[in-house]
C-alpha positions in Angstrom: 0.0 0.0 0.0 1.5 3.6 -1.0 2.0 6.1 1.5 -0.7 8.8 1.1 0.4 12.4 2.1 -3.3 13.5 1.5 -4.2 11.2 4.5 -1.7 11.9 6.6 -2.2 15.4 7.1 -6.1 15.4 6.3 -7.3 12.7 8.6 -4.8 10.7 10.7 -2.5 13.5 12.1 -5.5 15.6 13.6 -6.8 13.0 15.1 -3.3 12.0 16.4 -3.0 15.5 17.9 -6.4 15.5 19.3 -5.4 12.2 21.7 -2.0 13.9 22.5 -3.3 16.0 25.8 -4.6 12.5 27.0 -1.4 10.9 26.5 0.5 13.9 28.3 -1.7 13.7 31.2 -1.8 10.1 31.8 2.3 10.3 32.1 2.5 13.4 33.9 -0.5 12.2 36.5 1.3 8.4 36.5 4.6 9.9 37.2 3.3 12.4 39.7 1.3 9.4 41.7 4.6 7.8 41.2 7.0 9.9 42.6 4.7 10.5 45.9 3.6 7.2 46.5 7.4 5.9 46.1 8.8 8.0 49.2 7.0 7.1 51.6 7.1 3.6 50.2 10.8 3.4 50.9 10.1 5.0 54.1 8.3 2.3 54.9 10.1 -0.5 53.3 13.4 0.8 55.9 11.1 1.3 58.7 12.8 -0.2 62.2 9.1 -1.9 62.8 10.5 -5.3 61.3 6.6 -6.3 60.6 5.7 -3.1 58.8 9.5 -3.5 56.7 8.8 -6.9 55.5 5.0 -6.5 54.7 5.8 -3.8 52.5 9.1 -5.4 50.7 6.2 -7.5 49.8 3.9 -5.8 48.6 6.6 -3.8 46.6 7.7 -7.1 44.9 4.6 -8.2 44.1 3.6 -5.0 42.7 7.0 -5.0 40.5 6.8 -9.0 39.6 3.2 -9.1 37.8 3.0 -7.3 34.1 1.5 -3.9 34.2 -1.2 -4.5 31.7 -2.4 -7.2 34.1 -2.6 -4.7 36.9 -4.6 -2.2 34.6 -7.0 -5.0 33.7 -7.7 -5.8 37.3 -8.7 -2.2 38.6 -10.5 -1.9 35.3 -12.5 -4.9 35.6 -12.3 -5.8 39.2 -12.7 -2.8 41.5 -16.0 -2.4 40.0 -17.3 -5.5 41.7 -16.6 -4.1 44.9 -18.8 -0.5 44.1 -15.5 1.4 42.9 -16.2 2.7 39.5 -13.3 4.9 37.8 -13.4 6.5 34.5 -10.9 4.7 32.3 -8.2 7.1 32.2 -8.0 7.5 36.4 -8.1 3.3 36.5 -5.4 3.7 34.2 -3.0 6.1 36.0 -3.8 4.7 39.1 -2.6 1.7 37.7 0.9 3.1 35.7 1.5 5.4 39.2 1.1 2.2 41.8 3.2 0.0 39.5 6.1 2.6 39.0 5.9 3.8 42.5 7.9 0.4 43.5 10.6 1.1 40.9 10.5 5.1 42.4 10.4 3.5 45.9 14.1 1.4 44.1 15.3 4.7 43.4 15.0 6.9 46.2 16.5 3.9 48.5 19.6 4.1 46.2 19.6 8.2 46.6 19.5 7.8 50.3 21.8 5.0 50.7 24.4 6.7 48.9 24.4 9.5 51.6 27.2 9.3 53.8 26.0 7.4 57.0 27.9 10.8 58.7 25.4 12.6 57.8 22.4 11.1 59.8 24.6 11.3 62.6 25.6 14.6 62.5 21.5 15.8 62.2 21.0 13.4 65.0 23.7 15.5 67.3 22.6 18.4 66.5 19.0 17.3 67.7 17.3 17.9 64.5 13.7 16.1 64.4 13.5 13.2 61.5 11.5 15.1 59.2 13.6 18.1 59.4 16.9 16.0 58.6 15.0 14.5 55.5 14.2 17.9 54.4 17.1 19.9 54.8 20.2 17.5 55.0 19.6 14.2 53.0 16.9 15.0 50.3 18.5 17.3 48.8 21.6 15.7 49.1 20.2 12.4 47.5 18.3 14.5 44.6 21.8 14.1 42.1 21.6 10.4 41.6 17.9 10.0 42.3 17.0 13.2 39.1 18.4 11.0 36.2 16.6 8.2 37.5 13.1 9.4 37.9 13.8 11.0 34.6 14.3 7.6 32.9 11.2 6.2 34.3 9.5 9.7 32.9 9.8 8.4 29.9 9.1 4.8 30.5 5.8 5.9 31.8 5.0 7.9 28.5 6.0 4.5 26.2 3.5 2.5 28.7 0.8 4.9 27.9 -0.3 2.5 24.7 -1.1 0.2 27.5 -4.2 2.1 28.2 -5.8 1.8 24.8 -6.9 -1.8 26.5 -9.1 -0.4 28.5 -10.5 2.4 25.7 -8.4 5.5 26.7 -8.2 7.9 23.7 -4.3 8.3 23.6 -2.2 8.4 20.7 -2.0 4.5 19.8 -6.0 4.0 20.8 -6.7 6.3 18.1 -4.3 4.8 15.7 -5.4 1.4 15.7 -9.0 3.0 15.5 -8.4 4.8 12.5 -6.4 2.0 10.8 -9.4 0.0 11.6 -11.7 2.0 10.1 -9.9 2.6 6.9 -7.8 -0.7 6.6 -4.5 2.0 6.3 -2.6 1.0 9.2 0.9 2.7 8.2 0.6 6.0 7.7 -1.6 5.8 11.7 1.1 3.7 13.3 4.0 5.7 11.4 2.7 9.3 12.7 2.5 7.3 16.3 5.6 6.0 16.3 7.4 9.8 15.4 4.6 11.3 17.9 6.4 8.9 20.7 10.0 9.7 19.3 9.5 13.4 19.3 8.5 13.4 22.9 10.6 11.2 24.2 13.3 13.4 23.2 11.9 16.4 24.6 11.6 14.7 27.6 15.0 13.7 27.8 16.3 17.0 27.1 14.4 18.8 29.7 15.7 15.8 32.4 19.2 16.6 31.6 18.4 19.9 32.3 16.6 19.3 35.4 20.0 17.0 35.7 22.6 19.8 35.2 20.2 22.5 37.5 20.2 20.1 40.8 23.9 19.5 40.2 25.1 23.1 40.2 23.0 24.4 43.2 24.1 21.0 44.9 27.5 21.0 44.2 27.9 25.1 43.3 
């Protein structure tokens, strides 16, 4: 089949830029649900309370060990059967922010544990309460190898977006398939996906090595 330009630009790229806003706001909300649901994960998971430690390493590895289109099915089809009904875009960032909040929960314990154990102790002699020392002395120090990180899973999140067209979210791929299915011209749809995908991702990645190179100077500067 040859590549029509006519299509392209008449019918499958408005459409494509139509779904675009729900694709941005199921990453952004995702990562967002991500990012605070993963602190006080890890938190949790280093707790002193060996009980609450090891019922949360748990869950965390259960969370990380089944497939994430599994987990989208199940509050899609499931919590419904216990009165919880959620439009299909929140079941799906609820589902893409609980899954990656396990691999943010990964990250922020490597951020932390590369802060020199000195520096606990020297909050602690100086009688500074827990939440003050988190605030002032080791989050921001942990923020240099924690940004790149988050960053990577930033985009992660935006490739796992297709993932929601299972459960009839209008992104950028639901739309694709749609219009390929209606018109039996599949490339030119999945073609102006694809570059969608690749345009953003790189935007993405610029703007976290940005983020990167800001956290570094006023850390380090």
């Amino acid at each position: 089949m040859e590549w029509s330009w006519e299509f392209t630009w008449d019918r499958v790229l408005p459409a494509m830029l139509e779904a675009l806003p729900v694709t941005i706001q199921a990453t952004v909300f995702s990562f967002l649900l991500a990012v605070a649901l993963g602190l006080p994960l890890m938190l949790l998971r280093k707790s002193p309370i060996r009980v609450v430690s090891l019922v949360v390493g748990e869950l965390i590895e259960f969370i990380r060990g089944t497939p994430l289109l599994v987990q989208i099915f199940f509050l899609f089809f499931f919590l419904p059967e216990f009165g919880i009904t959620l439009p299909p875009l929140t079941t799906g960032i609820l589902a893409i922010g609980l899954y990656y909040s396990t691999l943010c929960s990964e990250v922020f314990r490597s951020g932390f544990d590369a802060v020199p154990r000195g520096q606990w102790e020297a909050a602690k002699a100086l009688n500074l309460s827990p939440a003050r020392t988190l605030t002032r002395i080791i989050i921001p120090q942990s923020l240099p190898p924690i940004v790149p990180a988050l960053g990577n899973y930033l985009i992660a999140i935006f490739k796992e977006t297709p993932l929601l067209s299972f459960v009839a979210v209008a992104e950028i791929m639901h739309v694709a398939k749609g219009i390929g299915i209606q018109t039996y011209r599949f490339t030119e749809a999945i073609t102006v996906a694809g570059i969608l995908f690749l345009i953003l991702s790189l935007i993405a990645a610029f703007l976290v090595t940005l983020t990167e190179r800001y956290v570094n100077k006023r850390i380090y500067h």
